[in-house]
VONU-620744 format. One record per residue (C-alpha): x, z, y. Coordinates in steps of 0.2 Angstrom, whole numbers, padded with zeros to 4 digits, always signed. Example, Ala and Ser with C-alpha at 12.3 -4.5 7.8 and 13.67 -1.06 7.14 Angstrom:
BEGIN
+0062+0039-0022;+0068+0036-0005;
***
This chain:
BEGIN
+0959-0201+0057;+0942-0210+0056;+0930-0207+0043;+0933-0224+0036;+0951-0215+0029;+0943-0203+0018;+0940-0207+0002;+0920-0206-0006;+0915-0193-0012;+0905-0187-0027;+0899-0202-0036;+0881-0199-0041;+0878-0215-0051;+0891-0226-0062;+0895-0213-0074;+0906-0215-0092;+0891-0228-0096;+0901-0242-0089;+0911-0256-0101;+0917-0244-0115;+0935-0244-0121;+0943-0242-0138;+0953-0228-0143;+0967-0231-0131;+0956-0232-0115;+0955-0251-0111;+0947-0262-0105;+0957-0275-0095;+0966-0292-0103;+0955-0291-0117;+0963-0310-0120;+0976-0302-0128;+0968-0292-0139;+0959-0307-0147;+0978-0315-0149;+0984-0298-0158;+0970-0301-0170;+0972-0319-0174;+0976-0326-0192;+0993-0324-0197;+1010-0333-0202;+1022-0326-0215;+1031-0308-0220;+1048-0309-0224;+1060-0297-0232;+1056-0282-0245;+1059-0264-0238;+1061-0248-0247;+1054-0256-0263;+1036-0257-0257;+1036-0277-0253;+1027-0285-0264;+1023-0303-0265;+1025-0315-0252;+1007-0324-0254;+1002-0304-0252;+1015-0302-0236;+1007-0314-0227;+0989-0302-0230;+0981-0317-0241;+0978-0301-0255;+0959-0296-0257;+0951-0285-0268;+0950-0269-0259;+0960-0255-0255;+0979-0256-0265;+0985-0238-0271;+1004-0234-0271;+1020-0241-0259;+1025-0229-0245;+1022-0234-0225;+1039-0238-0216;+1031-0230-0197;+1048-0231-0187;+1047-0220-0173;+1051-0220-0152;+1052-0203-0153;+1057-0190-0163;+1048-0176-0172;+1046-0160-0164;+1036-0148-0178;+1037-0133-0166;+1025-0142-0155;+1012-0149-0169;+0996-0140-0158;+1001-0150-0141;+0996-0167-0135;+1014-0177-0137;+1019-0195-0140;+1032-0187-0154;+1016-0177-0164;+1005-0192-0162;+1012-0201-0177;+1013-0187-0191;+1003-0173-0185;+0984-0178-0191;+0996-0185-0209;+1001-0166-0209;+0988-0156-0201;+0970-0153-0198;+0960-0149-0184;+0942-0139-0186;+0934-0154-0179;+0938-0173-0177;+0929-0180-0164;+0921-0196-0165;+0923-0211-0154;+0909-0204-0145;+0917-0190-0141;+0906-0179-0150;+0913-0166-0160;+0910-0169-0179;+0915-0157-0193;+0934-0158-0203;+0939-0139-0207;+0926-0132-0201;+0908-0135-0207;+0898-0130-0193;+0898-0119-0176;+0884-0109-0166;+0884-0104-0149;+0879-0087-0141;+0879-0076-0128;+0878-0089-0116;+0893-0099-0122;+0903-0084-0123;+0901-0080-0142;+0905-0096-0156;+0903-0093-0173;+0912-0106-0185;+0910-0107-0203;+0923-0114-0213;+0926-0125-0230;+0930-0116-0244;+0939-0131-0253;+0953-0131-0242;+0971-0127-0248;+0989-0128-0239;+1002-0140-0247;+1010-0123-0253;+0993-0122-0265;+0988-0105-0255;+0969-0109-0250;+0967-0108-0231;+0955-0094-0225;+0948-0087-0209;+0966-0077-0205;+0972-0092-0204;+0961-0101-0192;+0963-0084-0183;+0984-0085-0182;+0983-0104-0176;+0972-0100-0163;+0982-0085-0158;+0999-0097-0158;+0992-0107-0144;+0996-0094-0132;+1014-0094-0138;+1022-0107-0125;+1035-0112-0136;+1019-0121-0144;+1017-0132-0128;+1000-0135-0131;+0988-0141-0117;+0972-0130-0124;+0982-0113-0120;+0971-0113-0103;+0956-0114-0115;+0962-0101-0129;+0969-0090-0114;+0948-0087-0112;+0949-0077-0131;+0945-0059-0129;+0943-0057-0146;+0944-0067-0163;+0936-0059-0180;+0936-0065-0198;+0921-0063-0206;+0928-0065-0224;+0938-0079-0229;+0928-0093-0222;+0918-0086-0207;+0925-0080-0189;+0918-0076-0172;+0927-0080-0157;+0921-0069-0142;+0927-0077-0123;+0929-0070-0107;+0917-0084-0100;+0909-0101-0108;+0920-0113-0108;+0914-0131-0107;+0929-0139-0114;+0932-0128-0130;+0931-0142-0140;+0951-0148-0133;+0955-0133-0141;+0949-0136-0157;+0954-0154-0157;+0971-0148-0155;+0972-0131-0162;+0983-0139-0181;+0980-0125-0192;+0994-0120-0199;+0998-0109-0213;+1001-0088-0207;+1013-0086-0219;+1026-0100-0216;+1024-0104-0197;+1040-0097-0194;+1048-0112-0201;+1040-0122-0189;+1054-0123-0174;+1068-0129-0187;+1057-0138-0197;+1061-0129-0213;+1043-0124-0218;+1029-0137-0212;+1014-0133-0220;+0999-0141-0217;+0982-0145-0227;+0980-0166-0225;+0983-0179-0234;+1003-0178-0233;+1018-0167-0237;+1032-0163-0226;+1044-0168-0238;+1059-0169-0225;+1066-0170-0205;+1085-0175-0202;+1082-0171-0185;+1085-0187-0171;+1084-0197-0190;+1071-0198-0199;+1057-0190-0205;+1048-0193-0222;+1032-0188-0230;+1025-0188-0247;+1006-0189-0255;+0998-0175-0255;+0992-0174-0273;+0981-0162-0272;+0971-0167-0257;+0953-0163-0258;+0945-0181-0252;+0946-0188-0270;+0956-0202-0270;+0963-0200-0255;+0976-0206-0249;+0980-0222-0256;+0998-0222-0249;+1012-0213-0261;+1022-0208-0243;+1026-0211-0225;+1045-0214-0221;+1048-0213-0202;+1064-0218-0195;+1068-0212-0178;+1074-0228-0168;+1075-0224-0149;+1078-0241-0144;+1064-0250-0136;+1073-0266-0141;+1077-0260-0160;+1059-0251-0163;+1054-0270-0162;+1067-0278-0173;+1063-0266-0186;+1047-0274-0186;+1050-0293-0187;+1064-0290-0197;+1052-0283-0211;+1062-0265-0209;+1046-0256-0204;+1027-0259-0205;+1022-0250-0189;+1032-0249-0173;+1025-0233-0164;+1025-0230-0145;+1031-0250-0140;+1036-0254-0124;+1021-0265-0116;+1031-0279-0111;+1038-0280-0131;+1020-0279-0136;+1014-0292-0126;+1027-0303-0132;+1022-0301-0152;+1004-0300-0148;+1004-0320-0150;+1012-0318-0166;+1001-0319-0179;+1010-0307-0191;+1005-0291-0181;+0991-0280-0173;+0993-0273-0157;+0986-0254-0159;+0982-0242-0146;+0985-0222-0146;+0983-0210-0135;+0980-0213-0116;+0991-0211-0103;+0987-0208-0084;+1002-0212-0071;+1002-0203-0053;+1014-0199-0041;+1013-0183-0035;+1015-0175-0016;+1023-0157-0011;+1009-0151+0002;+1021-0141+0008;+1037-0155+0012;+1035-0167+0025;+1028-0179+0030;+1015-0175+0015;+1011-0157+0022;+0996-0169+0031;+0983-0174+0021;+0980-0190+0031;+1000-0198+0025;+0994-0191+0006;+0978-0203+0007;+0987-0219+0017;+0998-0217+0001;+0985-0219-0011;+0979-0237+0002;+0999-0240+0001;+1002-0242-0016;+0996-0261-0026;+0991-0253-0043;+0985-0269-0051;+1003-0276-0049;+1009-0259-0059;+0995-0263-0071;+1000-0281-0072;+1020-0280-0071;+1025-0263-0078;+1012-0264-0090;+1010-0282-0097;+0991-0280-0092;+0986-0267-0104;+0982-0254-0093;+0969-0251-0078;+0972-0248-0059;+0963-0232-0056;+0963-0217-0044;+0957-0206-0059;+0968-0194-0070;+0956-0197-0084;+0948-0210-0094;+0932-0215-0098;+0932-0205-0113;+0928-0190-0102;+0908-0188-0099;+0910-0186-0078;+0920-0201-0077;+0915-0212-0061;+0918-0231-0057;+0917-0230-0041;+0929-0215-0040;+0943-0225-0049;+0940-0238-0038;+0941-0225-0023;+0959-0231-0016;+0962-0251-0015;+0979-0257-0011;+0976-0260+0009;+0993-0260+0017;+0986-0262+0034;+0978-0248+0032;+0989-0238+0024;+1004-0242+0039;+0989-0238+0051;+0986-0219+0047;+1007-0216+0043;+1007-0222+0060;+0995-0211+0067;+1003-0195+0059;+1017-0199+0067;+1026-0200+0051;+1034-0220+0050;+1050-0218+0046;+1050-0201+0036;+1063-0201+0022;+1057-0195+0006;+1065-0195-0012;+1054-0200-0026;+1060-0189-0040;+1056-0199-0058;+1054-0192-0075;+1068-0205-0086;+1058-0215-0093;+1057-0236-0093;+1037-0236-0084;+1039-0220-0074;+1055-0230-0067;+1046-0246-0066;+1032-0239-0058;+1040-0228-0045;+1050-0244-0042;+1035-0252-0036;+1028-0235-0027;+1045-0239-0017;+1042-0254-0011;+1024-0252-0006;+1030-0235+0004;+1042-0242+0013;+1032-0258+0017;+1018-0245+0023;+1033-0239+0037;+1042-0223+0026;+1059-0224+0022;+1058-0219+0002;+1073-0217-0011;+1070-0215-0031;+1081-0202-0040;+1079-0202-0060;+1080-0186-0067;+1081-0186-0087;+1068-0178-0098;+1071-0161-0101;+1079-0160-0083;+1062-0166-0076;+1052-0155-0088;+1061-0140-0080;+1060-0146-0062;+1041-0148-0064;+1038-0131-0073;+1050-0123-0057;+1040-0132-0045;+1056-0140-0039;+1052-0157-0039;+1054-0161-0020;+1040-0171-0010;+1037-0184-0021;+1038-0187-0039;+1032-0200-0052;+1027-0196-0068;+1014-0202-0084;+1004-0188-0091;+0996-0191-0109;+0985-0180-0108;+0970-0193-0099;+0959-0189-0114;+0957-0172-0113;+0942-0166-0103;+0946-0167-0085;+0947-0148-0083;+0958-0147-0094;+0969-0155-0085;+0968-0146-0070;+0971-0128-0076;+0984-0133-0090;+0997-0144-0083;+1010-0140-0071;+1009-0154-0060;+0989-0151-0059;+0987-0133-0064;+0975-0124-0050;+0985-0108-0049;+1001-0116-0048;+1009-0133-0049;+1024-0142-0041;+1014-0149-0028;+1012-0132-0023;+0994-0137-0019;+0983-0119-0024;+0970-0117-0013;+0954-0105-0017;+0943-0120-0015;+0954-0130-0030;+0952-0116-0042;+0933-0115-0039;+0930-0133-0043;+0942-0135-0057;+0932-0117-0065;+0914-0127-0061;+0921-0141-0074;+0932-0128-0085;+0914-0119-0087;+0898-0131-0087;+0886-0136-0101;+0887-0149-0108;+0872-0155-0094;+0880-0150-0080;+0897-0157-0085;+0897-0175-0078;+0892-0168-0059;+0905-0155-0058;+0918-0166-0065;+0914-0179-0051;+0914-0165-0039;+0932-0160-0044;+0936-0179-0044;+0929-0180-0027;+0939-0166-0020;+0955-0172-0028;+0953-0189-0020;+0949-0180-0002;+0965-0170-0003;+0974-0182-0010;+0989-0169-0019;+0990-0183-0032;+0986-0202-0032;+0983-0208-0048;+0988-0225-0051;+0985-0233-0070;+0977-0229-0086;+0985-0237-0100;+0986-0232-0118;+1003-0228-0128;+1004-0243-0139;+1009-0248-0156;+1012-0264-0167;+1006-0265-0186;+1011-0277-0197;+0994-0286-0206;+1003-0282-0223;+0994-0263-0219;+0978-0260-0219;+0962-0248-0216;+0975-0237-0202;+0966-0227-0188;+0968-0215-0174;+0959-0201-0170;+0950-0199-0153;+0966-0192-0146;+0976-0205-0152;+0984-0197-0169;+0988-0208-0183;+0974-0208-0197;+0982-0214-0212;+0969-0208-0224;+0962-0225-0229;+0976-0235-0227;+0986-0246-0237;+1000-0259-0242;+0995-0277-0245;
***
């Protein structure tokens, strides 16, 4: 191996002040952006009684925000209540209508008040003392108190919650009320990244949380009621009358029909069945996005890697791990699998994380040459290895393409597809074989995150079965920096990544979503949770 085959290492320079990106993490094909926002052409047919006229259909109305009409948001996925504190593509659309977090972060990043009012560090970032609002009440009228903020942060530990902040809540040594609306919060060792556990800690009412797995008893404090869940059918939601933002929200309720079809989702939209088609296929999106009628919207973002087993040949040798990262022609995944709304990159993470580095997600180009070169040196040309792909259309398209570039780089690659909960189960084994493909949505938490939560990165155990002393000691550098020292160690734990190359990450891209221009004012949080607070019909 020549030291032209190892990857850079710690950027020093081109940090997360590079060409910003909205909420979803993109920057590339901003042309079609400026086609989803062009004027429109007409609405069509009434839906649940909320259509009004057709002048207003076609978004002609002004005169400010329009109270009353319920939002038709039909759904890819459907509801999972048990698993409101985890970062999902099924919570995304009704857990911040439901639920509240103690902070809301900004599109900064920076942490800004919501249930709680303010928070002090001590101790060396080992003590936090947070203050609550004491105007807060749970759809059930029992007013939320520090007990409560105590059980939710205690349920993230529970793994039936799924949540990615357990590896940050697993640092509690101790919680403490201080009366209803004051706690302390004592851990084992500052934690940097405390705030993705407070961005996805949903508190949840003590007393009805049971009710949660079934869907029975889904209590929240935002703007809307879980009114009901016909589960794999539909979910509906009603206005919370007693919010505290006066006014607030505008909407009378939130249907949200689960339609699993990629090709259906979109029908509902044309055909005036829906106002919001959430979690679209990129290809579909791409194809409406010169349709005046909608917006193309943007939620959480989505990293896509394939994964190697350290211990499987031929990726036991680190030099076949990086000629697969030279093997692989990422800008045709973003293009093809994609529709262009999505970056190449050899970073697990967006720009939204503070150590982000340019030049480390441009670390591996597509050089075929190159990559046939060092397979050939390993003596591995002509390996067989099974990709094993979570079921899924991009994972498949993607790992498609991974399949092609391997085997044009001299290995002789298969892809098997595994459905969901089959690969979920695989990947928590560790059984997943040498390779697999996968999209992680999880590319805004902080990048240490990441590395110590999730099982295919996780530094004490993950299935690439990639756990070496060295791993753990840069993933706890970026787990436990200030706020300072965070951009270098996370470009230190990017670096080390890239050099031992257990992962190549592949594309950013965002989870997408249509919105008809009849609605108005919607959002999404810096995690990519639907805001509906100032939305409304026109």
């Amino acid at each position: 191996m020549t030291a032209e085959d190892t990857p850079p290492g710690p950027a020093s320079t081109s940090t997360s002040t590079s060409t910003p990106r909205p909420a979803g993490g993109i920057t590339r094909r901003t042309t079609l952006r400026s086609l989803a926002g062009a004027a429109g052409l007409a609405g069509l047919a009434a839906v649940s009684g909320c259509r009004l006229a057709v002048d207003e259909a076609r978004g002609a109305g002004g005169g400010g925000a329009r109270r009353g009409g319920n939002l038709v948001v039909a759904l890819g996925l459907d509801a999972q209540p048990v698993m409101v504190q985890a970062q999902t593509a099924s919570a995304s659309a009704w857990r911040r209508l439901v639920f509240e977090t103690l902070t809301a972060a900004d599109t900064s990043g920076r942490p800004r008040p919501l249930l709680a009012t303010d928070w002090s560090l001590g101790d060396g970032g080992r003590t936090i003392a947070i203050r609550l609002r004491d105007d807060v009440r749970f759809h059930s009228g029992r007013p939320m108190t520090a007990q409560d903020v105590v059980f939710s942060l205690e349920r993230t530990l529970d793994p039936l919650a799924g949540t990615q902040a357990r590896a940050v809540s697993s640092l509690i040594t101790d919680m403490s009320a201080d009366g209803d609306h004051a706690l302390r919060v004592r851990l084992r060792q500052p934690a940097g990244n405390i705030h993705d556990l407070f961005e996805l800690t949903a508190i949840v009412d003590r007393e009805s949380a049971g009710g949660l797995a079934e869907g029975r008893d889904v209590i929240g404090t935002g703007p809307f009621t879980w009114r009901s869940w016909t589960p794999g059918s539909q979910l509906t939601l009603a206005r919370n009358p007693d919010y505290r933002v006066p006014g607030r929200p505008y909407l009378d309720g939130v249907e949200m029909p689960v339609i699993t079809d990629p090709t259906a989702l979109v029908t509902a939209l044309r055909s005036n069945r829906a106002d919001i088609a959430w979690t679209v296929v990129p290809l579909d999106a791409k194809g409406l996005s010169e349709d005046g009628r909608y917006d193309v919207g943007y939620s959480a973002t989505v990293a896509y890697a394939v994964n190697m087993n350290v211990t499987a040949p031929p990726f036991d040798d680190a030099r076949v791990r990086r000629a697969v990262g030279y093997a692989i022609d990422r800008d045709r995944i973003a293009d093809q699998v994609f529709a262009g709304y999505g970056d190449a990159s050899s970073l697990w993470w967006s720009r939204k994380e503070p150590g982000y580095s340019r030049r480390q997600a441009e670390a591996y180009t597509y050089q075929p040459a190159r990559a046939r070169r060092m397979i050939e040196e390993a003596g591995a040309a002509g390996a067989e290895v099974t990709i094993h792909v979570i079921g899924i259309q991009a994972a498949r398209s993607t790992a498609e393409i991974v399949r092609y570039d391997l085997q044009a780089a001299g290995l002789r690659p298969t892809t098997r597809v595994l459905d969901v909960n089959e690969y979920s189960a695989r990947q928590a084994a560790g059984d997943l074989g040498a390779m697999y493909v996968n999209g992680y949505g999880t590319a805004d938490l902080a990048a240490a995150t990441l590395v110590v939560s999730h099982p295919a990165f996780g530094t004490g155990s993950n299935a690439s079965h990639f756990t070496p002393p060295a791993y753990a000691a840069v993933g706890q550098a970026a787990a436990s920096a200030s706020a300072g020292e965070r951009p270098a160690a996370v470009r230190e734990l990017g670096a080390y990544m890239q050099r031992e190359a257990f992962s190549q990450a592949l594309v950013t891209t965002s989870a997408i979503f249509l919105r008809s221009k009849r609605v108005r004012d919607t959002a999404t949080t810096f995690l990519g949770a639907l805001n509906l607070d100032d939305a409304y019909l026109v």
